[in-house]
C-alpha positions as CSV (number, residue, x, y, z in Angstrom):
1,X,7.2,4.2,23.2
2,X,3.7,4.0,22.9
3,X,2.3,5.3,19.5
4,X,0.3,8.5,18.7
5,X,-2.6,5.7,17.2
6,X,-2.6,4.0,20.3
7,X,-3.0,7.4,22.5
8,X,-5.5,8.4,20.4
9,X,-7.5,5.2,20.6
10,X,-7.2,5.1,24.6
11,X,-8.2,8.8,24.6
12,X,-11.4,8.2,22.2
13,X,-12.7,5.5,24.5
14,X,-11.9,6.1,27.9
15,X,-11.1,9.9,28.1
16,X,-7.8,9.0,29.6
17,X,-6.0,12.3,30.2
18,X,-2.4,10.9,30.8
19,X,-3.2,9.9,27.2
20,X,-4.1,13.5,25.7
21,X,-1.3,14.9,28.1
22,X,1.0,12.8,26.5
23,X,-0.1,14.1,22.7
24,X,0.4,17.2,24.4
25,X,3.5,16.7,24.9
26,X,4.7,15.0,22.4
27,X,4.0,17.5,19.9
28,X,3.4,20.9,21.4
29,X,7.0,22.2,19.4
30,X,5.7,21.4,16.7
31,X,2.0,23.3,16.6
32,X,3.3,25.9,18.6
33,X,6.3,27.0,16.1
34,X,4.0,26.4,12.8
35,X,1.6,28.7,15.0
36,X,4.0,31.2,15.4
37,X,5.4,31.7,12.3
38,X,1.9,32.1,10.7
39,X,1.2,34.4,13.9
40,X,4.1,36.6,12.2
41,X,6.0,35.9,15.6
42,X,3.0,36.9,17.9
43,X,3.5,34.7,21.2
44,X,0.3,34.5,22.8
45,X,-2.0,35.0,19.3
46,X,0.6,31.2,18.6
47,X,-0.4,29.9,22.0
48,X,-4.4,30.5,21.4
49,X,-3.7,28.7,18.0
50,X,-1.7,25.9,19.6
51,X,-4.6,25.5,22.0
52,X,-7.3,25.3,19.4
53,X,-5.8,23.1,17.7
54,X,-5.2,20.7,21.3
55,X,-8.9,21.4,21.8
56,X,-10.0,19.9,18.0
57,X,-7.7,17.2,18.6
58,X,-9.6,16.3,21.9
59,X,-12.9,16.9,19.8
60,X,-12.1,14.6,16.6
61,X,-9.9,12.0,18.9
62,X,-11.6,9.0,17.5
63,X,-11.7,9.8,13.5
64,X,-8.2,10.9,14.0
65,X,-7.5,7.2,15.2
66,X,-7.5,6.0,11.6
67,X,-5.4,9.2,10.0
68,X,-1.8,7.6,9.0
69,X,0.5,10.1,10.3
70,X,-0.9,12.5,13.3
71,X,2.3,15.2,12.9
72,X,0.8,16.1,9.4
73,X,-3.1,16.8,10.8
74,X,-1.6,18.6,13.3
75,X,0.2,21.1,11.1
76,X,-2.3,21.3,9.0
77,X,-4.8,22.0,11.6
78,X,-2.4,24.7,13.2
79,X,-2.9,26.3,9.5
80,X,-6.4,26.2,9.2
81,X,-6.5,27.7,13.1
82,X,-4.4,30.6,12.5
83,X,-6.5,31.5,9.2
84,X,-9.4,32.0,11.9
85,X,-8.1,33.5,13.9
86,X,-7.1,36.3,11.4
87,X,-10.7,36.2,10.0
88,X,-12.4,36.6,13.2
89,X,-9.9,39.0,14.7
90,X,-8.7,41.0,11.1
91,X,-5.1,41.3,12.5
92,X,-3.2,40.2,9.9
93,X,-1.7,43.5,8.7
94,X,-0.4,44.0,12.6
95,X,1.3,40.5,12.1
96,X,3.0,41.0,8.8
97,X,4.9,44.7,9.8
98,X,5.9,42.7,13.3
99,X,7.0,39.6,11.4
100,X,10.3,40.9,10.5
101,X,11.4,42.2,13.7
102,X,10.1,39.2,15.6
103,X,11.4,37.0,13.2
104,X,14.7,38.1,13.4
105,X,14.7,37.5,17.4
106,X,13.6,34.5,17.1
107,X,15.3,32.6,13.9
108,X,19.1,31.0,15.1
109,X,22.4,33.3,14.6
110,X,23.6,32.7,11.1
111,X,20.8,32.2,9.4
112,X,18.4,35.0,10.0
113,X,18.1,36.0,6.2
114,X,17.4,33.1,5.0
115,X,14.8,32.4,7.9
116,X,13.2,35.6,7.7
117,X,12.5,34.8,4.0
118,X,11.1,31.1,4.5
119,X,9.4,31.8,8.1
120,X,6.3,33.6,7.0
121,X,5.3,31.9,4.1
122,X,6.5,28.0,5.1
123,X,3.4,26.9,6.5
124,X,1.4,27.6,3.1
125,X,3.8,26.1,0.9
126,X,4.1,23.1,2.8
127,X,0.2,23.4,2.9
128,X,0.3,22.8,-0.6
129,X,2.2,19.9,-1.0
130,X,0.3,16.4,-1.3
131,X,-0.5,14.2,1.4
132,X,2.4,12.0,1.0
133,X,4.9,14.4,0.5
134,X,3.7,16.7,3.3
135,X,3.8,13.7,5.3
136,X,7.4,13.1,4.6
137,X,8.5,16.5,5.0
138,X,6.7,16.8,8.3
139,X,8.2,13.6,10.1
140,X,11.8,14.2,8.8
141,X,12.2,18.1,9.3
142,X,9.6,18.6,12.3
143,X,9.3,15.4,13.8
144,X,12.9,14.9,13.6
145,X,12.5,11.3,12.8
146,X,14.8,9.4,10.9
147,X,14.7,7.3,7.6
148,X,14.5,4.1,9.1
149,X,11.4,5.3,11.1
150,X,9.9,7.7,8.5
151,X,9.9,4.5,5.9
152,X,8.2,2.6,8.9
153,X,5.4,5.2,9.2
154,X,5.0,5.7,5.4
155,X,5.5,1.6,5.0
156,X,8.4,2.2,2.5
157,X,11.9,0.8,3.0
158,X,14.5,3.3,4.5
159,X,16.2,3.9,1.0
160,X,12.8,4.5,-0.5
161,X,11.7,7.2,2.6
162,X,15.4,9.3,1.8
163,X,13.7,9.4,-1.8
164,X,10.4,10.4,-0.9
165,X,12.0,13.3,1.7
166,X,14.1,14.4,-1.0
167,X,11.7,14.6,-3.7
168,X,9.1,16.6,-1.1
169,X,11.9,18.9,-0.1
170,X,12.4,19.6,-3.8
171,X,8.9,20.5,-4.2
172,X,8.3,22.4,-1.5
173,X,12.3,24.0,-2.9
174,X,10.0,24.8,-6.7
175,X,6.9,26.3,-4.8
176,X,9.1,28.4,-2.3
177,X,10.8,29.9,-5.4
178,X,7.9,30.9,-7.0
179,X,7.7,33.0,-4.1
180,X,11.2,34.5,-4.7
181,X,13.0,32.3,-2.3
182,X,15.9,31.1,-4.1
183,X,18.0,29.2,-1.8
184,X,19.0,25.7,-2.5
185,X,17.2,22.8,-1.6
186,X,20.4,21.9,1.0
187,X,19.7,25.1,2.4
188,X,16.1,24.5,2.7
189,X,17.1,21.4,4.2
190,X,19.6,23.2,7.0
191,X,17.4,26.0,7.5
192,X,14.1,23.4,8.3
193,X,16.4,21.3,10.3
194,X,17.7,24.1,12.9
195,X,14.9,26.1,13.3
196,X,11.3,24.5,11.8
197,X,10.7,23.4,14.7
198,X,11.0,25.6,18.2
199,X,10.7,24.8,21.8
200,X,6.9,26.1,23.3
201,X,7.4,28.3,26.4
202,X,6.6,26.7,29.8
203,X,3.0,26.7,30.6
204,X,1.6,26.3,27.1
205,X,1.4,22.7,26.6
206,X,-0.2,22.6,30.3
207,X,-2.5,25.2,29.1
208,X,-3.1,22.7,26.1
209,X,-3.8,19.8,27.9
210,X,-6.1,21.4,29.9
211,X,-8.2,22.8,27.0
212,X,-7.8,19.5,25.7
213,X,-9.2,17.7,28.4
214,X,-12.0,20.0,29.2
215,X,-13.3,19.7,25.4
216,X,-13.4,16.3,25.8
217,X,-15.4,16.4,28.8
218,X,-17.7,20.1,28.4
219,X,-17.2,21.1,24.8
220,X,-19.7,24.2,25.2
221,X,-18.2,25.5,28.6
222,X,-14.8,25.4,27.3
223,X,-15.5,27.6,24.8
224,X,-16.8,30.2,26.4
225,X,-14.2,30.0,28.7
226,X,-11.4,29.4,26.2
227,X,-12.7,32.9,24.3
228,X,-12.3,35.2,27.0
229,X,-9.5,37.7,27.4
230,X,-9.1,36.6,31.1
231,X,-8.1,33.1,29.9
232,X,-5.5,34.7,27.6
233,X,-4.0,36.7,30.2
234,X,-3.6,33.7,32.1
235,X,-1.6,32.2,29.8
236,X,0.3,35.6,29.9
237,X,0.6,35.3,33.7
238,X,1.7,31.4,33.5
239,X,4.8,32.4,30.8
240,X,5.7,35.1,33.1
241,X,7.1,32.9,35.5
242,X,9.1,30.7,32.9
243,X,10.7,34.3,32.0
244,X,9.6,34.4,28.7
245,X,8.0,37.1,28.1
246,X,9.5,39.8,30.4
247,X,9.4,42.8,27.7
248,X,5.9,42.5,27.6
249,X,4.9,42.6,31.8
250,X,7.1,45.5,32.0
251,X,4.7,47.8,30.0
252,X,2.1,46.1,32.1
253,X,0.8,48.4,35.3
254,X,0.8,46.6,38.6
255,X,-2.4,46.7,38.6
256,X,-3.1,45.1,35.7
257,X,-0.7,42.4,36.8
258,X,-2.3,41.7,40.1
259,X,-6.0,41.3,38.1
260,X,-4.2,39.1,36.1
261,X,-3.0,36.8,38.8
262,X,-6.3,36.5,40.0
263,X,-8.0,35.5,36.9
264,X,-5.4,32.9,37.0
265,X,-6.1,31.3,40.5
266,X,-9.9,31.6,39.3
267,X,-8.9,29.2,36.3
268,X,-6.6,27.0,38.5
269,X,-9.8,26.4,40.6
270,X,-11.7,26.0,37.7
271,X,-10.3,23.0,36.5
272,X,-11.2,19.9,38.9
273,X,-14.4,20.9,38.0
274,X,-14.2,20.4,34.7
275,X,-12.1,17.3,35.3
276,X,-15.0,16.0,37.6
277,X,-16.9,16.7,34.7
278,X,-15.4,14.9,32.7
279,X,-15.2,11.6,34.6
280,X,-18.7,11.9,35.2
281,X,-19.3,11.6,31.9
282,X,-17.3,9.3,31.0
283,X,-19.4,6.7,33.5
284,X,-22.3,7.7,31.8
285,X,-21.0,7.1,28.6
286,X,-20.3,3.3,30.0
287,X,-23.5,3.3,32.0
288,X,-24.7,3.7,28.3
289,X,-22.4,1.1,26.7
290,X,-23.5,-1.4,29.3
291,X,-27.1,-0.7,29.0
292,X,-26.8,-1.2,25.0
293,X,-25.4,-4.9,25.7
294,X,-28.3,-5.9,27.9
295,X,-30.6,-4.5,25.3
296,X,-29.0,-6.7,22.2
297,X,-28.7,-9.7,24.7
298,X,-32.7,-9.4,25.6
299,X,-33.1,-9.5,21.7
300,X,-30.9,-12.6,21.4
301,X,-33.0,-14.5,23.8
302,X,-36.1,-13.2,22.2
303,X,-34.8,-14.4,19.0
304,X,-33.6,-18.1,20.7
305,X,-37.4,-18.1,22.2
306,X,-39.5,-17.9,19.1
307,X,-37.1,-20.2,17.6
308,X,-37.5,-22.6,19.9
309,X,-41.9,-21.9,19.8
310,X,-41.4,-22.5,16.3
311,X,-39.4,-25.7,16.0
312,X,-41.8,-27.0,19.2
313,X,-44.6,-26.4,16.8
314,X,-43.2,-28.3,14.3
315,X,-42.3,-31.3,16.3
316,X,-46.4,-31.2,17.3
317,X,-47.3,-30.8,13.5
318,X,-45.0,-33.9,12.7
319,X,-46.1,-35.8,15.5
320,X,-49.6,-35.4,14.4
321,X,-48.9,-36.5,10.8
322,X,-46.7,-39.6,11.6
323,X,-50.0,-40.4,14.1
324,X,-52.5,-40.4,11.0
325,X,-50.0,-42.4,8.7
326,X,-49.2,-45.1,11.3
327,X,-50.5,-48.2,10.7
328,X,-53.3,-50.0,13.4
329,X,-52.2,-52.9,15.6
330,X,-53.3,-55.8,13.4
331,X,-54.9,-57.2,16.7
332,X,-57.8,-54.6,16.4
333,X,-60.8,-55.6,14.5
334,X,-61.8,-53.8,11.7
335,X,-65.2,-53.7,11.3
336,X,-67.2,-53.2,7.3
337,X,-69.5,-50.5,6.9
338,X,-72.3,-53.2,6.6
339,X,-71.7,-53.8,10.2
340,X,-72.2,-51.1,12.1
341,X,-74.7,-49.8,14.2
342,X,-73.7,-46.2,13.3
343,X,-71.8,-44.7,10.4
344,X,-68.5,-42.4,10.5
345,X,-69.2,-39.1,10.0
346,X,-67.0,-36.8,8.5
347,X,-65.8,-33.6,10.8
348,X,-62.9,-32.6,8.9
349,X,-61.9,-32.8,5.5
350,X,-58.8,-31.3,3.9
351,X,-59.3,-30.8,0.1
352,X,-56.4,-32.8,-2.3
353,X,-54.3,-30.8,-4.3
354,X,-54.0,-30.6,-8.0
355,X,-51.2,-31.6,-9.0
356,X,-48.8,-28.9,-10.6
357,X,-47.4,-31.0,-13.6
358,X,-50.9,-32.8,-14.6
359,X,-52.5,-29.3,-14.3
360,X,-49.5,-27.9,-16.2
361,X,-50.4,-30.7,-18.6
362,X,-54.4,-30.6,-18.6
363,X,-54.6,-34.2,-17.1
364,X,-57.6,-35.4,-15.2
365,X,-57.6,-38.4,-13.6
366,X,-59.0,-40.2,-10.1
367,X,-57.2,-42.3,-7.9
368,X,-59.4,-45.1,-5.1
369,X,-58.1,-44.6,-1.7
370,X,-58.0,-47.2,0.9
371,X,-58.5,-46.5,5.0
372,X,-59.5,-47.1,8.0
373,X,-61.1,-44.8,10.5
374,X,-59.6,-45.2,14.0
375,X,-61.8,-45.5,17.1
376,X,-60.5,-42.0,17.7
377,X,-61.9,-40.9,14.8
378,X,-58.2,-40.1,13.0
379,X,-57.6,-42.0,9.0
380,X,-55.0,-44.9,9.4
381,X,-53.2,-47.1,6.9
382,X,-54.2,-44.9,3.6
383,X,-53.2,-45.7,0.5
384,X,-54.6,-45.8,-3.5
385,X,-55.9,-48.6,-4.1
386,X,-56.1,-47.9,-7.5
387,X,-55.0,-44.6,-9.2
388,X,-54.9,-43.5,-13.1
389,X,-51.5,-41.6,-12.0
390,X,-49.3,-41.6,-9.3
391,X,-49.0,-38.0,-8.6
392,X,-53.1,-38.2,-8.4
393,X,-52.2,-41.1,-6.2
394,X,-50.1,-39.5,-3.5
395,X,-52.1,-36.5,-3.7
396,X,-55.4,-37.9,-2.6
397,X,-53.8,-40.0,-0.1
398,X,-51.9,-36.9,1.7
399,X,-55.7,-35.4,1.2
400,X,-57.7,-37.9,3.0
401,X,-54.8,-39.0,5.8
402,X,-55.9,-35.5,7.3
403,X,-59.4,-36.0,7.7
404,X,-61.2,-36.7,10.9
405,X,-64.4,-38.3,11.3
406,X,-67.1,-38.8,13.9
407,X,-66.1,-42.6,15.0
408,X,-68.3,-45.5,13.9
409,X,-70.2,-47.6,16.8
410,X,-71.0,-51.1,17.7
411,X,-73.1,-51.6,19.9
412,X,-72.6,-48.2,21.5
413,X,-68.6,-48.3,21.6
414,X,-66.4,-46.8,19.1
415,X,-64.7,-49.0,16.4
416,X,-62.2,-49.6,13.4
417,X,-64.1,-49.5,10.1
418,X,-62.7,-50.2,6.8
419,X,-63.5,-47.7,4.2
420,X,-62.8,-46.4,0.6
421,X,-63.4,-43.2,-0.9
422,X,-62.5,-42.3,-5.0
423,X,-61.3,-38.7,-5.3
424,X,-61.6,-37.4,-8.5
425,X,-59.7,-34.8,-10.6
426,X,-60.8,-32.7,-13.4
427,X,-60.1,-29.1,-14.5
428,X,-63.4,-28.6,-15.7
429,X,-64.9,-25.6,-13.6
430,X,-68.1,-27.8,-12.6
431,X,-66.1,-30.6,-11.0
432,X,-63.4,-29.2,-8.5
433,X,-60.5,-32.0,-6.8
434,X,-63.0,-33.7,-4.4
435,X,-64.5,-37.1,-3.5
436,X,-67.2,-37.6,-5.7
437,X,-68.7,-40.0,-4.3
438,X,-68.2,-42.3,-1.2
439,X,-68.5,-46.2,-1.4
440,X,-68.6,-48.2,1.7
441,X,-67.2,-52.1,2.2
């Protein structure tokens, strides 16, 4: 059997409603009789509370799939509904002089005392408990589980569940006492066994999973629709047929029955709307979903892009380097600066850098670099000729393998000429990291 996580989880995402009919199902008893003993027996004030409680389950569908044991929101839900409904409707004094009457009708032969006591004022106490015992209580007495499968929920061993239930029933025993209910915790037991939970009258957990459903899909219109007295009577009209609530159409004119019966076919019609509505959207919803991927995929190929712009960049920078350091073909003459028609003339020239650890130190120094200027005008085959440091060294050659000159001529035609430059270094202000002077051979 397919788990209440798992319905949840395939309600949440896809609005399925054989899922949330399913829920419905599943547990209807169980909202519907904690709903009716806090409505002091009132059958359709339980069935509007069993239906809000449906319609928040539909609303809160994918928080809920995290919550450990579903049964226990569920009653506690039911709870908080009814409280609302007396706030908003400030029946509550009508409920408590029907309750014993009512509850006397309803509770099973042979134990109508003691149900009569524990009835109106179960829901609170068990409202009280903690988490984990509420849990337990809820899944053993209402969900009518047994050990082996209330240890499995709880993730204890069947021995340790039996010791959990019995410890939770003998709380719930201690706080039921303190309200004058003195019965035995085996006769709390009994008692919560045949009658905690009671069947919901035919139409109701339709109704639910409807209202369920349509919050999903129209929150806002169900509500309005959900708070008028027609959609109450409905529910009257659809328990009518079951036969469970004839005392209640007799006093009813025939007039009044009729108006009701219409109402109902209204609502009947009402609801493929609202279903259509629902589907709808839904496919927006996954319109939306889809749209999202094709967004973060565009941003992933954006990302790839300018990755790729920046290593291509790179390879250039590289390329360029590796082509100032290379060394010239030995074939091509090199020409002195005595020789040539026309000197190099510098275009470009990137300043050396200091290095840290001599300027950390104070250390001047000057290193002679060694090169020749291509015919392209590029710095080939530099290196320090001489140098009072090796970091001065490679930091005037890195310097000067980046310049670029104006190419020297023979003759009118670009050449190789052989050239030597000392950089000097000094932290005095007046004399920066730069050539100071140029000698030609």
């Amino acid at each position: 059997m397919t788990d209440d996580t798992e319905l949840l989880r395939r309600y949440a995402e896809d609005r399925s409603e054989a899922a949330i009919a399913e829920l419905v199902n599943r547990h209807v008893d169980l909202v519907y009789s904690s709903a009716l003993r806090q409505c002091r027996g009132d059958h359709h004030r339980a069935q509007e509370v069993t239906q809000m409680v449906f319609v928040d389950l539909a609303r809160k569908a994918s928080a809920l799939v995290r919550h450990p044991v579903l049964p226990a929101w569920l009653h506690r839900s039911s709870h908080l509904s009814a409280l609302d409904l007396f706030r908003r409707e400030g029946r509550r004094q009508r409920y408590e002089r029907a309750a014993g009457a009512e509850a006397a009708a309803t509770g099973p032969a042979g134990e109508a005392v003691v149900w009569e006591e524990v009835g109106p004022v179960l829901d609170e106490a068990i409202d009280r408990l903690e988490d984990c015992d509420r849990q337990a209580i809820l899944l053993r007495f209402f969900g009518n589980r047994p050990f082996s499968e209330v240890g499995q929920r709880l993730m204890l061993s069947e021995n340790a569940a039996r010791m959990r239930v019995e410890r939770a029933l003998d709380k719930l025993h201690a706080i039921l006492a303190r309200r004058g209910i003195t019965s035995s915790s085996a006769a709390l037991a009994a008692v919560l066994s045949g009658s905690a939970v009671a069947s919901a009258p035919p139409g109701v957990a339709m109704a639910s999973t409807s209202a369920a459903i349509s919050a999903g899909g129209a929150g806002a219109a169900w509500l309005a629709f959900m708070s008028t007295t027609k959609f109450s009577a409905a529910l009257t009209a659809a328990i009518l047929v079951a036969g469970t609530a004839v005392v209640a159409v007799q006093k009813q004119s025939e007039g009044h029955a009729a108006a009701e019966q219409a109402d109902l076919s209204a609502q009947n019609r009402a609801i493929p709307a609202l279903t259509g509505q629902n589907k709808r959207l839904a496919e927006e919803q996954s319109q939306a979903r889809s749209l999202a991927d094709t967004t973060a995929s565009v941003a992933a190929l954006q990302q790839q892009i300018r990755a790729l712009e920046a290593k291509a960049v790179a390879a250039k920078t590289a390329q360029a380097k590796a082509a100032r350091a290379a060394r010239i073909d030995d074939s091509q003459p090199v020409y002195d600066i005595s020789r040539l028609d026309q000197m190099p003339k510098m275009m470009n020239q990137s300043r050396p850098k200091y290095p840290a650890e001599m300027q950390q130190s104070g250390a001047s120094g000057e290193a002679l670099v060694d090169f020749v200027v291509g015919a392209d005008g590029l710095v080939y085959n530099a290196y320090a000729a001489t140098s009072t440091d090796k970091a001065f060294a490679e930091s005037a050659v890195q310097a000067v393998s980046q310049w670029v000159f104006k190419p020297g001529q023979v003759g009118g035609q670009n050449v190789y000429t052989h050239m030597q430059v000392p950089i000097v270094f000094s932290l005095s202000p007046e004399e920066p990291p730069q050539p100071s002077s140029a000698s030609w051979f």
